[in-house]
MARGU-539523 format. One record per residue (C-alpha): residue number from 0; x, y, z. Coordinates in nm, 3 decimals. Each point is the difference from the previous one (the first is absolute). Layout:
residues N
+-----+---------+---------+---------+
: num :       X :       Y :       Z :
+-----+---------+---------+---------+
: NUM :       X :       Y :       Z :
...
+-----+---------+---------+---------+
//
This chain:
residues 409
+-----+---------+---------+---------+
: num :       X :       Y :       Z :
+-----+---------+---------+---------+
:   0 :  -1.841 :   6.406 :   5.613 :
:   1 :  -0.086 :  -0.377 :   0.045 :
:   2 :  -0.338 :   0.053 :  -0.152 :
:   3 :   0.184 :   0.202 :  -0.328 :
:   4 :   0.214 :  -0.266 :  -0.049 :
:   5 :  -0.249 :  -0.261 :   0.015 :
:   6 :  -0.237 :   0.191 :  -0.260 :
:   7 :   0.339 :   0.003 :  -0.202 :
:   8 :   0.078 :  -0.367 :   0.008 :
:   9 :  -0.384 :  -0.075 :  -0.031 :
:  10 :   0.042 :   0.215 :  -0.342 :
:  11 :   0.320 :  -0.146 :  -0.106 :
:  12 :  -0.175 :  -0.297 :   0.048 :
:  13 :  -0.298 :  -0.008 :  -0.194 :
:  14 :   0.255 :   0.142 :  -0.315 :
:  15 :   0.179 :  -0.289 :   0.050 :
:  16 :  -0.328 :  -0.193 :  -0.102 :
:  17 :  -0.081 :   0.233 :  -0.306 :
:  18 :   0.355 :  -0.006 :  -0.125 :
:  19 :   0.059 :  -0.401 :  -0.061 :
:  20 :  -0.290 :   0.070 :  -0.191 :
:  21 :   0.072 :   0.267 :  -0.243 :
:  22 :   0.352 :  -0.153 :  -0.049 :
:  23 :  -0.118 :  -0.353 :  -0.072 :
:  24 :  -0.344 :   0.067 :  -0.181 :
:  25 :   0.167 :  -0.064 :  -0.351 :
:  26 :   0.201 :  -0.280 :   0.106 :
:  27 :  -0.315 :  -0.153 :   0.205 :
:  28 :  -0.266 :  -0.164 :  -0.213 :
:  29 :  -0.319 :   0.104 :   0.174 :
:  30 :  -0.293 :  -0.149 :  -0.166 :
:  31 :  -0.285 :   0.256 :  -0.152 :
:  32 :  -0.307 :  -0.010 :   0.206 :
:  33 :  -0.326 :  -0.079 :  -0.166 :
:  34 :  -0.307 :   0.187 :   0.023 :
:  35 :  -0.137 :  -0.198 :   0.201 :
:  36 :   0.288 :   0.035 :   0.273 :
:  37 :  -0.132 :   0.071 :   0.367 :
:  38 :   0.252 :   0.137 :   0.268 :
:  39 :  -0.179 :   0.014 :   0.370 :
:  40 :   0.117 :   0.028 :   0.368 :
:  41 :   0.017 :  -0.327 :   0.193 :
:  42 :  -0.034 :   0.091 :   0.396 :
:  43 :  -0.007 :  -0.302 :   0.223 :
:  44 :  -0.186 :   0.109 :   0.311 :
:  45 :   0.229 :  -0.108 :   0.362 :
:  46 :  -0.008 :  -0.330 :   0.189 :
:  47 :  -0.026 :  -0.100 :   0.321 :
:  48 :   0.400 :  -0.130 :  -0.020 :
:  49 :   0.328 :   0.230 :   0.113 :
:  50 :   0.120 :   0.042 :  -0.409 :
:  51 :  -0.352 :   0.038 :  -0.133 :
:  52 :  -0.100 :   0.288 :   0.257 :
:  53 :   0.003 :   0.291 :  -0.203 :
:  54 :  -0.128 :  -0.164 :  -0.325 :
:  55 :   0.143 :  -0.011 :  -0.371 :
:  56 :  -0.004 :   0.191 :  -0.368 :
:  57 :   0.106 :  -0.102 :  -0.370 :
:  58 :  -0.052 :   0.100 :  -0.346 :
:  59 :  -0.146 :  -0.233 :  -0.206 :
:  60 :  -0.019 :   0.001 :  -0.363 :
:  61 :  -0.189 :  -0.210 :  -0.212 :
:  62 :   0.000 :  -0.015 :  -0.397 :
:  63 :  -0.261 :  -0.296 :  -0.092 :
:  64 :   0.110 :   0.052 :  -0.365 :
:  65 :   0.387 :  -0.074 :   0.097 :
:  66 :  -0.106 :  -0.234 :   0.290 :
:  67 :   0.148 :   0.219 :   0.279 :
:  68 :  -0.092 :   0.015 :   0.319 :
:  69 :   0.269 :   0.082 :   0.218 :
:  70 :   0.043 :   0.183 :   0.367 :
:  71 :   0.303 :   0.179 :   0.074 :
:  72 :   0.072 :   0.027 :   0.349 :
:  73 :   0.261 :   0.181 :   0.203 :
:  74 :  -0.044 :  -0.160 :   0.339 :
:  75 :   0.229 :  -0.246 :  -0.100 :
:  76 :   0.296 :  -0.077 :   0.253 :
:  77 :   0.206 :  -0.273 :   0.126 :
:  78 :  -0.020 :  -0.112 :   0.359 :
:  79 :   0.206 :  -0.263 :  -0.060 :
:  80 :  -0.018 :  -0.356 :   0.176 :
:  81 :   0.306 :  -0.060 :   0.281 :
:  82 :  -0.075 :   0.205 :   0.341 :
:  83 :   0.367 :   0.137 :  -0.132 :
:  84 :  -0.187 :   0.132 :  -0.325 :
:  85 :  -0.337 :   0.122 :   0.170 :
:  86 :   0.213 :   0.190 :   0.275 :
:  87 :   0.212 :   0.175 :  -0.270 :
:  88 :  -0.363 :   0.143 :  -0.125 :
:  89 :  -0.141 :   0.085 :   0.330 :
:  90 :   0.340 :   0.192 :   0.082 :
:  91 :  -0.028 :   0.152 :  -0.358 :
:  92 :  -0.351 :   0.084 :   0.044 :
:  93 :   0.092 :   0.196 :   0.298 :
:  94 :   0.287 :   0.197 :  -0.143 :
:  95 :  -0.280 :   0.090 :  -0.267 :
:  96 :   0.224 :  -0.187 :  -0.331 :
:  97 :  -0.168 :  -0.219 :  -0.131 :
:  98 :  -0.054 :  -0.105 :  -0.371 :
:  99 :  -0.358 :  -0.093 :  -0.143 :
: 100 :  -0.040 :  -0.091 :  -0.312 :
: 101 :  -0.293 :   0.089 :  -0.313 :
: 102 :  -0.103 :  -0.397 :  -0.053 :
: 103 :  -0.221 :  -0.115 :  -0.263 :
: 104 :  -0.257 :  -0.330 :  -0.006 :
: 105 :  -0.359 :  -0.065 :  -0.187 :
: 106 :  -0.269 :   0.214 :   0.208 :
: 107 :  -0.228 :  -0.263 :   0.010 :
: 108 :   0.224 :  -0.250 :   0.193 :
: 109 :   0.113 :   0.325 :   0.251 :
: 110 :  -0.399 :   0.084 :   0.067 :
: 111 :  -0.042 :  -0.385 :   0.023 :
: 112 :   0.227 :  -0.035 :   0.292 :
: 113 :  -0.091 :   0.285 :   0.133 :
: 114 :  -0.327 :  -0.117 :   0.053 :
: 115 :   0.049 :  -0.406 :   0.015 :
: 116 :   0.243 :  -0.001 :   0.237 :
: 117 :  -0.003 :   0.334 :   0.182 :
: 118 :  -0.317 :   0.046 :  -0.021 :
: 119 :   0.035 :   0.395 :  -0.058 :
: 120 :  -0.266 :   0.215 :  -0.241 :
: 121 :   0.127 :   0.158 :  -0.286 :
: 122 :  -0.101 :   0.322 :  -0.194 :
: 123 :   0.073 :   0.119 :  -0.333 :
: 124 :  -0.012 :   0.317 :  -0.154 :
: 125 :   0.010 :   0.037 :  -0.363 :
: 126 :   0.161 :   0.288 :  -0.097 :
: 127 :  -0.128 :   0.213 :  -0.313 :
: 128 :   0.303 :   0.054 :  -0.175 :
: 129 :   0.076 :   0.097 :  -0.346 :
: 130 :   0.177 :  -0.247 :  -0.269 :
: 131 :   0.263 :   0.165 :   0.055 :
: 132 :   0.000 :   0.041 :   0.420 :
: 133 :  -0.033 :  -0.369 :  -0.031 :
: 134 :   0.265 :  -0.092 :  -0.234 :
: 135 :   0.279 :   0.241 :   0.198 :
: 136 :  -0.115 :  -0.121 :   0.350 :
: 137 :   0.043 :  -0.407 :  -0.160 :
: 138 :   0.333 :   0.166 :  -0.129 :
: 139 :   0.069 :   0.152 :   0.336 :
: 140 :  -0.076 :  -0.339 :   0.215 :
: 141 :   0.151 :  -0.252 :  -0.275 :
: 142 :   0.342 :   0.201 :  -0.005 :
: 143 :   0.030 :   0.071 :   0.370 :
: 144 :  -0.064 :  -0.436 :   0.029 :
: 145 :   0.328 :  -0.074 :  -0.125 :
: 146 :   0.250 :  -0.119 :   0.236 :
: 147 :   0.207 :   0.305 :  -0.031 :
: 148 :  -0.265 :   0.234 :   0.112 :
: 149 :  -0.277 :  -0.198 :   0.206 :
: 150 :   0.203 :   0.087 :   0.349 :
: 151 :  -0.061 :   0.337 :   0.175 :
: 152 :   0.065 :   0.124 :   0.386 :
: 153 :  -0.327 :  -0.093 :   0.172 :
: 154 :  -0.107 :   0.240 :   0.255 :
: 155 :  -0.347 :  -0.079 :   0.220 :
: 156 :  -0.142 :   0.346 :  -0.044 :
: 157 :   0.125 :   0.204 :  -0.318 :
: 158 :   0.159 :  -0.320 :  -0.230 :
: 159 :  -0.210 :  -0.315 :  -0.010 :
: 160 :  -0.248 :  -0.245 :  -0.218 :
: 161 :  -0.227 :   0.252 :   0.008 :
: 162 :   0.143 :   0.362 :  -0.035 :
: 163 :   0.174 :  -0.202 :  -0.289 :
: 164 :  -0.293 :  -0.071 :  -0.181 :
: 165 :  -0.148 :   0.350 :   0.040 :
: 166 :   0.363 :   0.160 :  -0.182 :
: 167 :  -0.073 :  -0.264 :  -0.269 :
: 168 :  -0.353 :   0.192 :  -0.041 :
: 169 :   0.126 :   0.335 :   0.058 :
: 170 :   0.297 :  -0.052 :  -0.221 :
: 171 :  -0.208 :  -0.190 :  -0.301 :
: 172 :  -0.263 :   0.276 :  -0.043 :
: 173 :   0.187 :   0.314 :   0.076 :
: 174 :  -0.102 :   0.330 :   0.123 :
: 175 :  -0.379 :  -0.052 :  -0.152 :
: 176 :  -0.040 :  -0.201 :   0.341 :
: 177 :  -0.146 :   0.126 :   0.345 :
: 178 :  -0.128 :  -0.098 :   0.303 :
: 179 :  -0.276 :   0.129 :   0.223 :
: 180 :   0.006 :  -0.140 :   0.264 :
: 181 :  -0.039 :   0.157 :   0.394 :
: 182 :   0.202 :   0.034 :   0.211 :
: 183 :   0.119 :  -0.248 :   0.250 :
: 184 :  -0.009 :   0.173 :   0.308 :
: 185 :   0.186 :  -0.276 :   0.139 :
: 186 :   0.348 :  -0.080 :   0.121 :
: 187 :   0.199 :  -0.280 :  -0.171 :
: 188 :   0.035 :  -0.164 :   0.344 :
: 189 :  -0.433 :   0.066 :   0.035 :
: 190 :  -0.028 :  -0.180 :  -0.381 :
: 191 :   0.177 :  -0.328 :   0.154 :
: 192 :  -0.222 :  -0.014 :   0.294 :
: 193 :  -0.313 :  -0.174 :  -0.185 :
: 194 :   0.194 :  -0.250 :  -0.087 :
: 195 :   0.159 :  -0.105 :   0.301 :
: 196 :  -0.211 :  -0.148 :   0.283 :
: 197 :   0.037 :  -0.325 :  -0.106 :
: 198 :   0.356 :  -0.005 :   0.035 :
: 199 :   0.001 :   0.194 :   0.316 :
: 200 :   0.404 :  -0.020 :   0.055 :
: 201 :   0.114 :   0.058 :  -0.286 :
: 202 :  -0.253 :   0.330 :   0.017 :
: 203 :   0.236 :   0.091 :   0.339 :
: 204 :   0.286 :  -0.054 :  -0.148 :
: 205 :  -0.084 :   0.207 :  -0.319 :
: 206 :  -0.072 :   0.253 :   0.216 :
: 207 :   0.347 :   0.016 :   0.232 :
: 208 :   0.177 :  -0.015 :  -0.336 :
: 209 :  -0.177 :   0.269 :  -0.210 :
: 210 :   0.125 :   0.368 :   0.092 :
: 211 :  -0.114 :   0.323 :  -0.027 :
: 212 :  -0.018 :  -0.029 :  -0.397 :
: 213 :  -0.288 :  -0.252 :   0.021 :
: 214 :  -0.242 :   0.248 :   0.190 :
: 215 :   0.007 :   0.247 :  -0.305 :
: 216 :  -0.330 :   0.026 :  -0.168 :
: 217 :   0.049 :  -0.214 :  -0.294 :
: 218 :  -0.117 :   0.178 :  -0.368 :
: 219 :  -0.258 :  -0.235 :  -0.160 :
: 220 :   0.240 :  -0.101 :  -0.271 :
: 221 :   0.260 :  -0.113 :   0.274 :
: 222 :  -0.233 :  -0.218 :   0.163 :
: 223 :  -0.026 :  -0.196 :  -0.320 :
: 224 :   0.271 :  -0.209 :   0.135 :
: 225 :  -0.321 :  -0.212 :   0.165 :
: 226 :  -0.157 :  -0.156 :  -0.247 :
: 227 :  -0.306 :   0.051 :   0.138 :
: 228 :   0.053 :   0.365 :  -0.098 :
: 229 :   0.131 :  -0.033 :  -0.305 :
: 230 :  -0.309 :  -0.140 :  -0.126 :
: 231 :  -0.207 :   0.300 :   0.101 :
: 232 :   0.285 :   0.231 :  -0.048 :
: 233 :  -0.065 :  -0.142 :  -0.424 :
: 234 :  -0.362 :   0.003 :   0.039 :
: 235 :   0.070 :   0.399 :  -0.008 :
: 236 :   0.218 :   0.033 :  -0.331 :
: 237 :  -0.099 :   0.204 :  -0.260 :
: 238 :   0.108 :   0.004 :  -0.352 :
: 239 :  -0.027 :   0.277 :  -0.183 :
: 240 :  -0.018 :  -0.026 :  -0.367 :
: 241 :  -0.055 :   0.257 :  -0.305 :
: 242 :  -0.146 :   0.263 :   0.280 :
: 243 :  -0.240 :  -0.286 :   0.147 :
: 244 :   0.079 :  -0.169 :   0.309 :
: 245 :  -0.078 :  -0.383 :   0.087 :
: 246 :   0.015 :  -0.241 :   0.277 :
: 247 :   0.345 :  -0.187 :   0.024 :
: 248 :  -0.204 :  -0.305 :   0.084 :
: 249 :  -0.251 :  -0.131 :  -0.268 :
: 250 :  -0.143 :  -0.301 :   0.259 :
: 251 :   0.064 :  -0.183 :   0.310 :
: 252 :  -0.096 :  -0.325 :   0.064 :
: 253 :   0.088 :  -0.239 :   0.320 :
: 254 :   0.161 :  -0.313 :  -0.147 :
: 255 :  -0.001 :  -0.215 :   0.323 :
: 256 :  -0.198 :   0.049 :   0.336 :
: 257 :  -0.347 :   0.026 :  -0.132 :
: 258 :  -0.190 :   0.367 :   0.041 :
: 259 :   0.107 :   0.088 :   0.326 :
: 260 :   0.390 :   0.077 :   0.027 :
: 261 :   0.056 :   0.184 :   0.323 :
: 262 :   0.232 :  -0.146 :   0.185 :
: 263 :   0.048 :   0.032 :   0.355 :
: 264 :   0.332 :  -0.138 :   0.228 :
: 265 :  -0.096 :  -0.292 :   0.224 :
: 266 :   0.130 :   0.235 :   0.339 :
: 267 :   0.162 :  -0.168 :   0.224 :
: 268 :  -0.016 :   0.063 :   0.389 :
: 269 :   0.240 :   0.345 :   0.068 :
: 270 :   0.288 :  -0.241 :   0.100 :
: 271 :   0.288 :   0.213 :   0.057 :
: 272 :  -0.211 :   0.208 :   0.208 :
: 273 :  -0.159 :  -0.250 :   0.191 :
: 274 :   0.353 :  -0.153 :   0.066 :
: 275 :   0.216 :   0.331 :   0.117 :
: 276 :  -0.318 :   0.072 :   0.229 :
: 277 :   0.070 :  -0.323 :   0.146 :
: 278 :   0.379 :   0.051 :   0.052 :
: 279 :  -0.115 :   0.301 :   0.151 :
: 280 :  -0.182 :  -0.120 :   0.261 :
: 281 :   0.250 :  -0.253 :   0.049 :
: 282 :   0.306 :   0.218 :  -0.005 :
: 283 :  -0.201 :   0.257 :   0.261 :
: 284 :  -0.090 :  -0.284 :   0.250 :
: 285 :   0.351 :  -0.090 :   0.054 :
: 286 :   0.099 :   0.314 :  -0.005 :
: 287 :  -0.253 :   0.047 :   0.303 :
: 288 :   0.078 :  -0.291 :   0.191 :
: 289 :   0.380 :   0.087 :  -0.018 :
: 290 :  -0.086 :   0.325 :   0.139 :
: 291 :  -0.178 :  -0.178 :   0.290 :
: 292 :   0.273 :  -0.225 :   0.086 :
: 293 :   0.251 :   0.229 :  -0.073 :
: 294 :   0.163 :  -0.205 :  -0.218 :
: 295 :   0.289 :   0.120 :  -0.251 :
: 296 :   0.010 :  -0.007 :  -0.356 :
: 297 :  -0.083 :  -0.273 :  -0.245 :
: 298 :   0.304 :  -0.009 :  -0.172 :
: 299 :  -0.049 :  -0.300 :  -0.261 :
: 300 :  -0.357 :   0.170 :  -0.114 :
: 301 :   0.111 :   0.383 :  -0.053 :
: 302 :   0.260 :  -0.095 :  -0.188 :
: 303 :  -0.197 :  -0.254 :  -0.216 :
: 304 :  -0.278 :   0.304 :  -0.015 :
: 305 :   0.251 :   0.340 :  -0.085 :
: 306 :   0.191 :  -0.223 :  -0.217 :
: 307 :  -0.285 :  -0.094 :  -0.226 :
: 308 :  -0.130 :   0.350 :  -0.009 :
: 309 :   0.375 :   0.116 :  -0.069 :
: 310 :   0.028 :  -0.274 :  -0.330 :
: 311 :  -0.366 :   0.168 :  -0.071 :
: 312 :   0.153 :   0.328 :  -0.015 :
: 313 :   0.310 :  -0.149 :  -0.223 :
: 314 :  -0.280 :  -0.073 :  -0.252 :
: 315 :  -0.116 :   0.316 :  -0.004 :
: 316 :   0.281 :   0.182 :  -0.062 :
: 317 :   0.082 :  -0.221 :  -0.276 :
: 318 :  -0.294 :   0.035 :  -0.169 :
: 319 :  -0.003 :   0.407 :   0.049 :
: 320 :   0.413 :   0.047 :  -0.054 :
: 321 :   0.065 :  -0.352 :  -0.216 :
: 322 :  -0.228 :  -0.082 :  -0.227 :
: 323 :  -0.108 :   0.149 :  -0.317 :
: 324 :  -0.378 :   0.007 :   0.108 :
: 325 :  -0.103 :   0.373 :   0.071 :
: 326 :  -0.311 :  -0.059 :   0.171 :
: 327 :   0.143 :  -0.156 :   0.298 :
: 328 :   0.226 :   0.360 :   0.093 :
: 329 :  -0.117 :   0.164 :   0.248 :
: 330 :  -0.116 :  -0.250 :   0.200 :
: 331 :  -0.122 :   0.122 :   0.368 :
: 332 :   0.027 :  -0.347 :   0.136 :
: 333 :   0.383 :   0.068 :   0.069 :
: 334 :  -0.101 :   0.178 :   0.302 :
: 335 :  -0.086 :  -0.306 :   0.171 :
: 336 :   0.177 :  -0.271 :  -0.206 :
: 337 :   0.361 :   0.152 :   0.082 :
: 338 :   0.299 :  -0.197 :  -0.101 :
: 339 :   0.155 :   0.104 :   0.290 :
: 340 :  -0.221 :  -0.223 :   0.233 :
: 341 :   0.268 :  -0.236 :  -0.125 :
: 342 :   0.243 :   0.121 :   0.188 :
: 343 :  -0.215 :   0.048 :   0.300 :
: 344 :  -0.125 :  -0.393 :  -0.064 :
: 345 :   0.347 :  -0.049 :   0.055 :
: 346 :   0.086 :   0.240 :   0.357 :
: 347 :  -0.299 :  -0.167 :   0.138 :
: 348 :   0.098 :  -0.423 :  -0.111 :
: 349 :   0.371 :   0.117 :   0.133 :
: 350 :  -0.157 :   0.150 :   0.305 :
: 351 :   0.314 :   0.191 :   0.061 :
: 352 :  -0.159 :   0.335 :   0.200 :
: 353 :   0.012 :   0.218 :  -0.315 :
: 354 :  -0.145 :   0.315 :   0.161 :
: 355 :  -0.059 :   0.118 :  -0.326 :
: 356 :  -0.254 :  -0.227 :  -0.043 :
: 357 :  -0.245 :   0.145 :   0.241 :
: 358 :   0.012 :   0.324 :  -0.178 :
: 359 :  -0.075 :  -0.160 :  -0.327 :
: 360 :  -0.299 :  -0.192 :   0.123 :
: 361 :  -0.121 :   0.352 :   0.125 :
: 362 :   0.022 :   0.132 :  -0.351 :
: 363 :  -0.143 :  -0.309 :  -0.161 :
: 364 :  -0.329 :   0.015 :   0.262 :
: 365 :   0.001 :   0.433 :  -0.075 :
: 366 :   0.002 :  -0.096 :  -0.370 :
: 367 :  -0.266 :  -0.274 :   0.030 :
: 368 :  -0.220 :   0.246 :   0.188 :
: 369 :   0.063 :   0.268 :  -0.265 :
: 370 :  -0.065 :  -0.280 :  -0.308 :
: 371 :  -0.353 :  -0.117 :   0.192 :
: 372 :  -0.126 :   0.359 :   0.096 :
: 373 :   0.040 :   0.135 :  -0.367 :
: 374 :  -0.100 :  -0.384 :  -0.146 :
: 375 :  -0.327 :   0.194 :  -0.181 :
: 376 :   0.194 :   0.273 :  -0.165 :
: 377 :   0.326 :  -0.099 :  -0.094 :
: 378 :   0.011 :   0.035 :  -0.419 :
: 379 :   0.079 :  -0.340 :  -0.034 :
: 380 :  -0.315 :  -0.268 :   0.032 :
: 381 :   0.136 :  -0.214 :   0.328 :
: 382 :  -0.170 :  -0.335 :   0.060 :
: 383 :  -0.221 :  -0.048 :   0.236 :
: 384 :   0.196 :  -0.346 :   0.120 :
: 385 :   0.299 :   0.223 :   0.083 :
: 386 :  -0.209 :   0.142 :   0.277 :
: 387 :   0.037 :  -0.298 :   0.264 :
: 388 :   0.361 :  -0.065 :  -0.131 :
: 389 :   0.112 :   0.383 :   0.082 :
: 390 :  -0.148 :  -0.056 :   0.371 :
: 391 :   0.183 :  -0.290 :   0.005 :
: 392 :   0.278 :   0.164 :  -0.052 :
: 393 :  -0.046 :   0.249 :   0.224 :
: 394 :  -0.088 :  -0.233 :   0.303 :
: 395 :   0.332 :  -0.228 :  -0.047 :
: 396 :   0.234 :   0.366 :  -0.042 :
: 397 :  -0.145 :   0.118 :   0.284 :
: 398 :   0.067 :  -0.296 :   0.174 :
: 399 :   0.325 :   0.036 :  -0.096 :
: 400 :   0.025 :   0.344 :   0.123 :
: 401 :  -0.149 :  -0.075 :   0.357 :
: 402 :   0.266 :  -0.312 :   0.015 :
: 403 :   0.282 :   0.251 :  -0.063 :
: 404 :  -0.133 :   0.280 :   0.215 :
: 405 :  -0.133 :  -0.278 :   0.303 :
: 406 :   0.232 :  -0.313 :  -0.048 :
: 407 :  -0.115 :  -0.271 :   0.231 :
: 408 :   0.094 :  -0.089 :   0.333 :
+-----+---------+---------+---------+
//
């Protein structure tokens, strides 16, 4: 049902766009396009910084006769400056409403900084459209620039600056228009990974967040929303004109970074692994030594631990039950990350005798054995990180549980 209505508002959506535009065309001087007009795919491959990870696309057009050359962007947002302002959009980015806007500058100042200051290899496509094609897509883009219709609902995987730019395509050259290309045979969540070992924690935390959703085998016009993809994704479009069939892309030529534009992530050491291994060890040696000595319960650090892991599992459920993104429902990581630990972070700092408690520390360690032994096969893709952190877990519950069942002295 989540999906339907998603597909709906996705649809609704992209009217929205093609509606502004058939209302306003008369009242909207558009300028004629020459002959010599070029319209081409701008993809900006990733950097090596957090916002660049996953790369860039616009459409530029360029009309030497009329001296246009414009790109029209719809990555545009507003962060905002104040930590009042930038906390607003981090707390709208996780409820999944956020507006970007279709912006519009001259292309050669965008590849410029691209390359100048980022220092990030562009591509360009040019498309082989018709007169015509080209005049409705300028149409399309210059209409859907004005203030009253540049916003839209960005969404990460189905609604962003580059599923955008493929519905301008799509939408400019009609049914005529196909793609070829094969199949992914990979998961959203699996399309992300590439991209992500140089940002190792953020990589974790995508990871926790994402839900059974993200490990559905993504369709190859769905993982457009990389950029990356979207580029070979176009590379595959046909046109097919009075019964003969052409390529959608005339040329492609690399504007910045020389012949060679792979691009690799500069990895980073598997932090978050390397750390919960460490609290591991760390959390099982005193756990050990309290054994030996028979000493009771660490009060101050299980309730600093279960109380993390129970705001954890407060995150999750908002993300599943809150917010409007659908590919973090589902999400198996509640079965560790309980919001309930709260309450149990609270039993153990109050230290009151509870004898509940020991019969919920049972159930966490059964359901931290159950989680680990199934860790290959569950339908969800589980990081590896979680692996020490679940032991963990288990080791400091089952402390808990001898405490109750043995208390000292």
């Amino acid at each position: 049902m989540r999906t339907e209505l998603r597909r709906l508002v996705r649809t609704v959506g992209i009217s929205m766009i093609v509606l502004p535009v058939v209302a306003t065309a008369s009242a909207q001087e558009v300028p004629t396009l020459s002959a010599s007009a070029r319209v081409s795919l701008i993809s900006i491959l990733p950097g090596d910084d957090l916002y660049s990870t996953f790369g860039h696309s616009a459409i530029r057009v360029a009309d030497p006769a009329l001296g246009i050359d414009k790109s029209y962007n719809y990555g545009t947002f507003d962060f905002g400056d104040s930590p009042a302002e930038i906390a607003s959009f981090i707390g709208r980015f996780a409820y999944g409403d956020l507006n970007y806007r279709l912006s519009v500058e001259p292309a050669r100042r965008t590849i410029a900084f691209y390359w100048e200051v980022l220092g990030r290899a562009t591509v360009e496509q040019t498309l082989a459209l018709s007169p015509g094609e080209k005049q409705a897509l300028f149409r399309y883009l210059s209409i859907n620039a004005l203030p009253e219709n540049s916003y839209y609902q960005y969404d990460f995987f189905f609604d962003n600056c580059a599923t955008r730019l493929l519905d301008v395509i799509e939408a400019s050259v009609g049914p005529a228009l196909s793609f070829d290309a094969p199949p992914t045979r990979r998961s959203f969540r699996e399309l992300l990974d590439p991209y992500l070992p140089g940002v190792p924690w953020t990589d974790f935390g995508m990871d926790l967040g994402l839900g059974l959703p993200a490990d559905r085998e993504a369709t190859p016009r769905e993982a457009t929303f990389l950029p990356e993809l979207l580029l070979e994704y176009v590379a595959t479009g046909q046109i097919e004109r009075d019964g003969r069939t052409q390529p959608l892309v005339a040329r492609t030529d690399t504007l910045t970074g020389g012949g060679d534009i792979s691009w690799a992530p500069v990895a980073d050491p598997p932090w978050p692994s390397i750390v919960l291994w460490i609290l591991f060890a760390l959390g099982t040696l005193l756990t050990v030594v309290d054994v030996k000595a028979r000493r009771g319960r660490r009060r101050f650090l299980d309730a600093t631990f279960f109380g993390v892991l129970g705001i954890a599992g407060l995150v999750v459920v908002f993300l599943w039950f809150v917010s409007l993104h659908s590919v973090t429902d589902g999400n198996l990581n509640l079965a560790w990350a309980l919001p309930t630990h709260l309450i149990a972070a609270l039993a153990i700092a109050r230290d009151r005798g509870l004898r509940w408690l020991g019969a919920y520390m049972a159930l966490t360690v059964f359901g931290v054995v159950v989680l680990l032994v199934g860790f290959p096969f569950w339908p969800q893709q589980l990081p590896s990180a979680l692996v020490p952190l679940l032991l963990l877990i288990g080791v400091r519950a089952g402390a808990l549980v001898r405490v109750r069942l043995n208390p000292p002295g």
